[in-house]
Every structure is written in structure tokens, then in C-alpha cells.
GUFILUM-425470 format. One line per 2 residues: number of its first residue (from 1); their letters; for each residue x, y, z of C-alpha. Coordinates in steps of 0.25 Angstrom, whole numbers, plus 5000, padded with zeros to 4 digits. Layout:
N
NUM) a) X,Y,Z  ...
***
This chain:
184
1) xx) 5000,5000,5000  5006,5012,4996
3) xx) 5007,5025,5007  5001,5038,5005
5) xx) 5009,5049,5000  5001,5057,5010
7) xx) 4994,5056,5024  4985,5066,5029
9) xx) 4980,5066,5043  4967,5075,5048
11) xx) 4972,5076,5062  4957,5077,5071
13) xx) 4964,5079,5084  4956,5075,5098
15) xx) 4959,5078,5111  4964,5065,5116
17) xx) 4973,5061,5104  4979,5077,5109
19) xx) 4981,5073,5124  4987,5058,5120
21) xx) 4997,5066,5111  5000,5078,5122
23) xx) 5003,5067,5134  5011,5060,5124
25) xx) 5019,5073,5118  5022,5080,5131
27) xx) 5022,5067,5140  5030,5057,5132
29) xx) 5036,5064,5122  5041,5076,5129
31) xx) 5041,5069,5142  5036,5080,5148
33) xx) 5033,5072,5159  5049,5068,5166
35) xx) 5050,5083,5172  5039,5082,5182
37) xx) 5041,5067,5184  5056,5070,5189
39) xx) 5052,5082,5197  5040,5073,5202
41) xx) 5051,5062,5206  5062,5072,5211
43) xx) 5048,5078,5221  5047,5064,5225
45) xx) 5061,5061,5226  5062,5074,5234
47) xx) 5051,5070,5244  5055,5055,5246
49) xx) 5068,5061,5252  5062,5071,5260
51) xx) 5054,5060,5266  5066,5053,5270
53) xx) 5073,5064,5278  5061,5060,5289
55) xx) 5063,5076,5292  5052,5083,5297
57) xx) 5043,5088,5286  5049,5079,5278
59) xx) 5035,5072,5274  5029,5086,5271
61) xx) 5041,5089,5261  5038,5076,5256
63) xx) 5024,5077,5255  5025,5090,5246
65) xx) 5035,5085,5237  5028,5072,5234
67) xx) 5016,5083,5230  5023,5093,5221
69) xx) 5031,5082,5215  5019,5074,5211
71) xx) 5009,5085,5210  5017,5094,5202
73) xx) 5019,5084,5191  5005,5079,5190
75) xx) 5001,5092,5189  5009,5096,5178
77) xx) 5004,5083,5170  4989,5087,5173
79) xx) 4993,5101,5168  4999,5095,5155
81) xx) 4986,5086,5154  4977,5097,5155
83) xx) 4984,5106,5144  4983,5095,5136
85) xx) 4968,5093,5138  4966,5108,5136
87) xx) 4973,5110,5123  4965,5099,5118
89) xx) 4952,5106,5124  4957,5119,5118
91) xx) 4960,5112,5104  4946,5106,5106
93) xx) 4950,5093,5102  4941,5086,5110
95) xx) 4934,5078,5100  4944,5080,5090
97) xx) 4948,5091,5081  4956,5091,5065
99) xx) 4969,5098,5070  4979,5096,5057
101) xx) 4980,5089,5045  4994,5082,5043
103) xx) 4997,5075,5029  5009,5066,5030
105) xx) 5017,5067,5018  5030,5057,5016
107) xx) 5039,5070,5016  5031,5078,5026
109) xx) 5020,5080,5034  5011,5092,5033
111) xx) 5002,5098,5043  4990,5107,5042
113) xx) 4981,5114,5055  4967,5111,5055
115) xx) 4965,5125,5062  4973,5134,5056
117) xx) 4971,5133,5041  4984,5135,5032
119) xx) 4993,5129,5043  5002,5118,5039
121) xx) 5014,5113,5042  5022,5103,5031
123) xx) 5034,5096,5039  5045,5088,5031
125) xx) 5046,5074,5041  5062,5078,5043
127) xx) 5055,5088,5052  5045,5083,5060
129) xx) 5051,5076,5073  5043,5062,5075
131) xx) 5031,5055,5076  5024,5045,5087
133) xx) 5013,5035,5085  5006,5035,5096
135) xx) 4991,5028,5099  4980,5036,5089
137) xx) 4990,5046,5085  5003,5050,5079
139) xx) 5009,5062,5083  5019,5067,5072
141) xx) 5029,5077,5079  5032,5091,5067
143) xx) 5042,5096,5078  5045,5093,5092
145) xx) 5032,5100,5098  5022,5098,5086
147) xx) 5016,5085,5084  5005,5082,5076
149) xx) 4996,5070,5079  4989,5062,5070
151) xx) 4978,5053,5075  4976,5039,5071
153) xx) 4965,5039,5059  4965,5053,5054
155) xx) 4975,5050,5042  4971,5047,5026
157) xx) 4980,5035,5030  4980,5024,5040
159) xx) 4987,5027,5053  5000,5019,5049
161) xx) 5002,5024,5037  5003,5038,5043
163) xx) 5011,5035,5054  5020,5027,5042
165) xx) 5021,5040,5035  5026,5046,5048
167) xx) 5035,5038,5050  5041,5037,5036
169) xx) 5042,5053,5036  5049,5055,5050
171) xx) 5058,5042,5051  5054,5030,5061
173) xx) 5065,5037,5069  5054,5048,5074
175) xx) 5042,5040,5075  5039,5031,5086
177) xx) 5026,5025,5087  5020,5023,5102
179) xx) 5016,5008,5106  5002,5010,5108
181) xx) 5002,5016,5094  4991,5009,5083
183) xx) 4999,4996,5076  5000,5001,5063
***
């Protein structure tokens, strides 16, 4: 079977497919998690050996440690969370929404914004920086900080074949495809 020259993907972005890909871009891809994990470690630490000097007070030091190095980092997730969940209000991608319409090309990609007409963007794949496959989606990284996610279903080809054509345009070396991703 012979491969299309061209793959265009009408993008219809919802709100869960949006939160999925911000916990995985700020949590696993940027690891944005390891600061307040060591400081919430270092609190504890900190605490532990307070606890151990049996001074007086030393429980209360403790105490209060245990609560900023804990609390402070869970808050700081719920804060994250709840961006997340209000860009997605703001965006009103509830239900869904057509966002972009990216065609795949064997030498480039080419992006063009649903809401601001006349906006597009054409990329040659030596630019872009990588792709993942993740579960329903694949999110095609332009630069480090512009990704572009393309559901599962939306393209004038099957899923594979567009995550094949990404694959042949940026190099094997810069995609990597997640274990729960769809067998293709």
C-alpha cells in the first residue's frame, strides 16, 4: 500500500486530552516535579533530625517542618492542576474545540490556527525537536516550548500511518512512543 504524500489532521482539542498533555509536559517531560520533591525531602530530613536531638521543643520544630515540607509542595501541584483546568476553561475546550489544522508533508509540517485566520506556520523536520506517542494523542514538539497535539482519529489517514510519517520526518532518534501508546 502506497503512503500518502500528505497527511492533514483537523485538530478538535477537549479538555481532557489538554490536561493529560500539560501533567505530561510539565511533570514528566520537564520534571518539573524534582524541585519540591527534594525540598520536601530536605523539610523531612531536617525535621527527623530535629526529633532526634530529644531537646525541648524539638517535637514542635518538627511538627512545623514536617507541615511546610509537605504542604508546601502539595500546594504547589494543586496550583499547577488548577491552571491547567482553568486554561482549559478559558480555552472552552470542554467539550471540545477545532484549535489547528496541521498537514504532514515528507519534508515539513505545516500549521494553520483555527482562530486567528491567515496564521500559519510551515516547519522543515530538521527544525522541529521531537515527537511522543503517548495513549490517544501524539504530541509533535515545533521547539522546546510549542508542542502541537494530534489526537488519535482526526487525520485523513490512519493513526500509524501519521505517527510513521513523523517518524520518517524527524529521525527514530527523536520520537519515542509511551508503553500504553495504541499498537500500531
Amino acid at each position: 500500500m502506497a503512503r500518502k504524500a500528505e497527511i492533514v489532521v483537523r485538530v478538535r482539542l477537549d479538555g481532557k486530552t489538554f490536561r493529560r498533555f500539560a501533567r505530561f509536559d510539565m511533570l514528566r517531560l520537564r520534571k518539573k516535579w524534582v524541585r519540591p520533591a527534594v525540598f520536601a525531602l530536605l523539610l523531612c530530613a531536617f525535621a527527623f533530625i530535629a526529633l532526634l536531638t530529644r531537646k525541648p521543643q524539638s517535637g514542635m520544630i518538627a511538627a512545623v517542618l514536617l507541615a511546610v515540607g509537605l504542604g508546601l509542595p502539595l500546594v504547589y501541584v494543586g496550583m499547577f492542576l488548577s491552571q491547567v483546568n482553568m486554561q482549559a476553561e478559558k480555552w472552552n475546550l470542554g467539550k471540545g474545540k477545532d484549535v489547528y489544522t496541521v498537514t504532514l508533508r515528507s519534508r515539513d509540517f505545516t500549521v494553520v490556527s483555527s482562530q486567528k485566520q491567515g496564521e500559519a506556520l510551515t516547519l522543515p523536520w530538521s527544525e522541529a525537536k521531537q515527537a511522543f506517542r503517548m495513549r490517544g494523542c501524539i504530541y509533535l514538539y515545533a521547539s522546546p516550548a510549542k508542542a502541537y497535539l494530534l489526537p488519535d482519529g482526526q487525520a485523513s489517514a490512519p493513526d500509524a500511518e501519521v505517527w510513521e510519517m513523523i517518524r520518517q520526518g524527524l529521525g527514530p532518534d527523536k520520537c519515542r512512543k509511551s508503553l500504553f501508546a495504541r499498537k500500531a
